[in-house]
N, C-alpha and C positions, 0 to 999 in steps of 0.2 A: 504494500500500500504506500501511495504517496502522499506525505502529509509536509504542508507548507505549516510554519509556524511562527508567529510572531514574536521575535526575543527584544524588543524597546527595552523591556524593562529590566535585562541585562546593563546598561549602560549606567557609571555612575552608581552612587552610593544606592544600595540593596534593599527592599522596602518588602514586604510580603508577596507581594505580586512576582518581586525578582525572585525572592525564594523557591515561588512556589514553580518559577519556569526554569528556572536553573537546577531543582530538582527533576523535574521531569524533563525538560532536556537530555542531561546527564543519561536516563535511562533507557529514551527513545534514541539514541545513539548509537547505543549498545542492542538494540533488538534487530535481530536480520529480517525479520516479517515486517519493518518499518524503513520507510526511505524520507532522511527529513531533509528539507530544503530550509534556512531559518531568513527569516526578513525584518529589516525595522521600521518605521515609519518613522523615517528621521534622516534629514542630510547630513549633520554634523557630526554624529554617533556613530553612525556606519561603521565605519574603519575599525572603534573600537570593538564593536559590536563584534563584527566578524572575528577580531581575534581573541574574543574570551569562547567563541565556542566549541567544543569538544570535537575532536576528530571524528570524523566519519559525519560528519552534517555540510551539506553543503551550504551554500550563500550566495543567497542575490545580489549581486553587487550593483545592481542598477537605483540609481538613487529614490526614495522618498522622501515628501515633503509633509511633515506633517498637515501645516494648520488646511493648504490649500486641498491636500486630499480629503480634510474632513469633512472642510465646504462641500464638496462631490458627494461624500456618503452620506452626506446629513439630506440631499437633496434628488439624488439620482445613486442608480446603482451601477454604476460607474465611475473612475473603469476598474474592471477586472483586479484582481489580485495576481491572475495569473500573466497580466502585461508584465510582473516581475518575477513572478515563481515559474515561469513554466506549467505546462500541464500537471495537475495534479489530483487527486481522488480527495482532497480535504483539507479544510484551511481552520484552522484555530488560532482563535484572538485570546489571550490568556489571561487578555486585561482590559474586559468590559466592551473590546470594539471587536468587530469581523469585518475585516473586508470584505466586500461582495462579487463573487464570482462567476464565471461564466458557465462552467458546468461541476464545479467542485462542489460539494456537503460542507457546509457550514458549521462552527460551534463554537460558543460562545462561553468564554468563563466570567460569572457573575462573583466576586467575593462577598459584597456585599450593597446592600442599594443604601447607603448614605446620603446618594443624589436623589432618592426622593424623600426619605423619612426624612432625614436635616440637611434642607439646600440651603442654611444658612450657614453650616461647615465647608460648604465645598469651593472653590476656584472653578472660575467661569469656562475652562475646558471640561471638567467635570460633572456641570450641569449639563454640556452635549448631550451625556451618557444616557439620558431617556430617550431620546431621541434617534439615536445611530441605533438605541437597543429593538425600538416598535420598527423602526426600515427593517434589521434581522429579520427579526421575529417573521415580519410579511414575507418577507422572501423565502422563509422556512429554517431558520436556523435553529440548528438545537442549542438548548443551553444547559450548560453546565456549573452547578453550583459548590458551594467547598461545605455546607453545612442543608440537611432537612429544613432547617429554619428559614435558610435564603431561600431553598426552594418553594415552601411557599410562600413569602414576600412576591417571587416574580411573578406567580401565577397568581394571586389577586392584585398586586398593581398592574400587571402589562395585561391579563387575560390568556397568558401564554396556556398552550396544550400540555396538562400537566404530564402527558405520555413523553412530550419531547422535553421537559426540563429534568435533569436528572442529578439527581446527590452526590458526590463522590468528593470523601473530605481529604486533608491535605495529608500529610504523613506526618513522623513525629520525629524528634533526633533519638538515636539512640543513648540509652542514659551513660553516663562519666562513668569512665572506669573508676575503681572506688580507689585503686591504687593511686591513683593520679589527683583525685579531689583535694587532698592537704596542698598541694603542688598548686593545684590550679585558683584555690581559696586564697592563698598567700598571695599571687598574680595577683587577684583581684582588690584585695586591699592594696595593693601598691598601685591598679591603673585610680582604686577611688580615692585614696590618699585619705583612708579612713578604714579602722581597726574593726566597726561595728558601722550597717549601715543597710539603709533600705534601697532598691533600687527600682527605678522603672525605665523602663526600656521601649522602644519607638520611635519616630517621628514625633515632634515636637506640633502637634494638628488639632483643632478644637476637639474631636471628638475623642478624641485622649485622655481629655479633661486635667491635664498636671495640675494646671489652677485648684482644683477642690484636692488635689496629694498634697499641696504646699499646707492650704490651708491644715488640714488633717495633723501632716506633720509637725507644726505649732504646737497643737492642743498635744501632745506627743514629747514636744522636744522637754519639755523642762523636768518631765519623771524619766529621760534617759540622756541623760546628758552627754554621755559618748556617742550618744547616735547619731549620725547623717544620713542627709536625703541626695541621693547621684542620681542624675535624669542625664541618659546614655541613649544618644541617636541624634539625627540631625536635624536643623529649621525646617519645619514647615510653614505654609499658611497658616498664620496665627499663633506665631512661637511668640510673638512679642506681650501675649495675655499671659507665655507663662513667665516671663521675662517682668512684668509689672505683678505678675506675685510674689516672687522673689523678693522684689525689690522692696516690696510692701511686707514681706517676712519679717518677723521679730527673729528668728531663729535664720537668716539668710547667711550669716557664716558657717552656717554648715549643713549650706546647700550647693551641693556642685554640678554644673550642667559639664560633660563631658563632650558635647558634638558626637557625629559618626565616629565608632569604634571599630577595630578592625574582628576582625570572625574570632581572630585568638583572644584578642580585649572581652569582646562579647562570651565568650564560652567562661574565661577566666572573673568576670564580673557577676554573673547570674552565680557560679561556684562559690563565691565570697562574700555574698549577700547573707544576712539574716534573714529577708521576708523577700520577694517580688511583689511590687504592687501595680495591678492595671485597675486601674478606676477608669475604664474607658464607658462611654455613655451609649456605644451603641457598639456592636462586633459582626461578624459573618464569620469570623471561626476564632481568630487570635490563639500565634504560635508562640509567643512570645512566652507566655506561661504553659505552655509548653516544653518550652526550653528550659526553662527555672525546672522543672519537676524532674527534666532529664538529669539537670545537676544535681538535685537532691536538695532544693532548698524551696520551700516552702512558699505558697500562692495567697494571696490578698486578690480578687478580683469584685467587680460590682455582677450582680443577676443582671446583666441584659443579653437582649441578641440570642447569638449562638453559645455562649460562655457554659452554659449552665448542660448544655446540648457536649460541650465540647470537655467540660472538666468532671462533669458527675459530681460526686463529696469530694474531691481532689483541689478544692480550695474552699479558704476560710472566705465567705461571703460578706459583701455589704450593698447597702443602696446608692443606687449612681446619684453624682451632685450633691450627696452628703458627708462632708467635711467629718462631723462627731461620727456617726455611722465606720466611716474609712477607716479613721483615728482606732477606734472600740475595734475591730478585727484586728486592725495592725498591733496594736497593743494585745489582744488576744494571744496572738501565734508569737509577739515577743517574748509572751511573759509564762507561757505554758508550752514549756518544751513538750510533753506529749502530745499536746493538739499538734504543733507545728510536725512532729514525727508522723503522725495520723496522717495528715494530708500529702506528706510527700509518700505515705505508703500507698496510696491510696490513688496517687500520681502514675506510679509506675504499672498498674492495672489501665490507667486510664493511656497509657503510653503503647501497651500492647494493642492498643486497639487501632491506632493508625501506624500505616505501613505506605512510604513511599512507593517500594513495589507492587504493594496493591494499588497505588492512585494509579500507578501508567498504566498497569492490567486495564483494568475498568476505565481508564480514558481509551484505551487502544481496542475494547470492547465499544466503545461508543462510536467510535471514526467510524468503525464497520457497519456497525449499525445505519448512521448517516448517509455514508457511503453507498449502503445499498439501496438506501429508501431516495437518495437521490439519484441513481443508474436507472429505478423503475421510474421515476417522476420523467427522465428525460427518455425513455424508451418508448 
């Protein structure tokens, strides 16, 4: 099977979306039943693009432009995907867009619909995303979801055919050697420059929410006086709400924003934490505490979204937007080394249960699927 793939989100510092195509890249590389071509929509990134990707994938080297090819797909289904890929039995967008093709199967990875629950968190390319999504949709594209939860999001806001939206969640890391944890714990204190410390991990983006971790950490700091808060990941749209919490902190000297961290930074940080905290206000899977559980350290997360889908009792719960609520778990799993042991036991059940290898399975089950329902549409 020939399958064109969208790698954009290769380029530049790594977001969930990169993750989640750089995982499954990696694999469809490695299948001999798969032949991938990869593309980006992107003049400037290209070059890079091409050379982060894994051997045995080919590359389109003929340029895209973004903003003007969107114009085109937001309005006509034109042109082709394949004026760059070559012939191909199936195209996937692994982040939110499809290009539209000429006689290829379409499919579409949805992580989560943000642009329409809060279009007051998104950047004005973002809000496209309804729009390029309902053109798919007509044209028959399948979609692909990372969580049950997104799945039904799409089909009661878009009306999608809930036959052709289909679930397939992301994989999980494998958990820290335990040999290695002391080693990697110590790293960790040395990238947060702090002995005891909470960490949250992401992109710096309203629905994040770090603004209610700050506050939280306040009501917090003064019964643990050695503790800091390290916020590890890079500017988003709207880092500056958490840049005037900060600033607005009583406790702001022992708050550290570290920007993008490197993969060994990131593995050696989540290892050296005392708690992982995601107070995010809305999810479609979040790997992030995921990652935290792989290391063996313990989950603070809010009930929204897909979280509660995605972690089972494998984290200490709070209510999103509440500062005292955040604080009262975080100080929970501080101050009750069993509860905090509970959850990370509790993690590694919930770790078995996503498998990379199974997401390409069941993605490379779907192409065929696709594939075939679109060879009878065009026969």
């Amino acid at each position: 099977m020939r399958l064109a793939l969208d790698t954009t989100s290769l380029i530049g510092a790594r977001t969930g979306v990169g993750t989640f195509t750089a995982e499954v890249l990696g694999r469809l590389a490695r299948r001999p039943d798969v032949e991938v071509t990869a593309f980006a929509v992107t003049r400037r990134g290209a070059r890079a693009m091409a050379a982060d990707v894994p051997a045995g994938v080919r590359v389109a080297r003929r340029p895209m432009v973004a903003r003007p090819l969107r114009w085109c797909w937001m309005r006509a289904d034109r042109p082709p995907v394949e004026w760059w890929t070559g012939p191909v039995d199936v195209v996937h967008g692994p982040n939110f867009v499809v290009p539209p093709a000429r006689r290829a199967a379409e499919v579409v990875t949805v992580h989560d619909l943000t642009c329409v629950r809060y279009p007051e968190m998104c950047t004005a390319d973002v809000l496209q995303v309804p729009a390029l999504l309902r053109r798919a949709l007509r044209r028959g594209a399948w979609v692909h979801t990372v969580s049950r939860f997104v799945a039904a999001e799409v089909v009661d806001a878009f009306g999608a055919d809930p036959e052709r939206v289909v679930a397939i969640p992301n994989g999980a890391p494998r958990p820290t050697d335990p040999a290695r944890r002391a080693e990697l714990a110590a790293h960790g204190r040395r990238v947060a420059g702090a002995d005891r410390y909470v960490l949250a991990l992401g992109t710096l983006e309203p629905r994040k929410d770090l603004p209610t971790l700050v506050r939280a950490f306040d009501e917090l700091a003064a019964d643990h006086p050695e503790l800091h808060l390290v916020l590890a990941g890079p500017d988003g749209w709207g880092a500056d709400a958490v840049t005037d919490a900060v600033a607005r902190s009583a406790s702001r000297a022992r708050v550290r924003r570290l920007g993008w961290v490197t993969p060994a930074e990131r593995e050696a940080l989540l290892s050296g934490a005392q708690v992982v905290a995601y107070p995010s206000r809305y999810e479609g899977f979040g790997l992030p505490p995921l990652e935290a559980l792989a290391a063996g350290t313990p989950v603070v997360a809010t009930r929204v979204g897909a979280l509660p889908e995605v972690l089972g009792d494998a984290a200490e719960w709070a209510e999103p937007g509440d500062p005292h609520d955040v604080a009262a778990a975080l100080a929970t799993v501080l101050g009750d080394e069993a509860r905090g042991a509970h959850v990370v036991r509790a993690g590694q059940a919930r770790l078995a249960a996503f498998s990379w290898d199974r997401t390409v399975d069941e993605l490379v089950a779907l192409y065929r699927r696709a594939s075939e329902g679109r060879r009878l549409a065009l026969s």
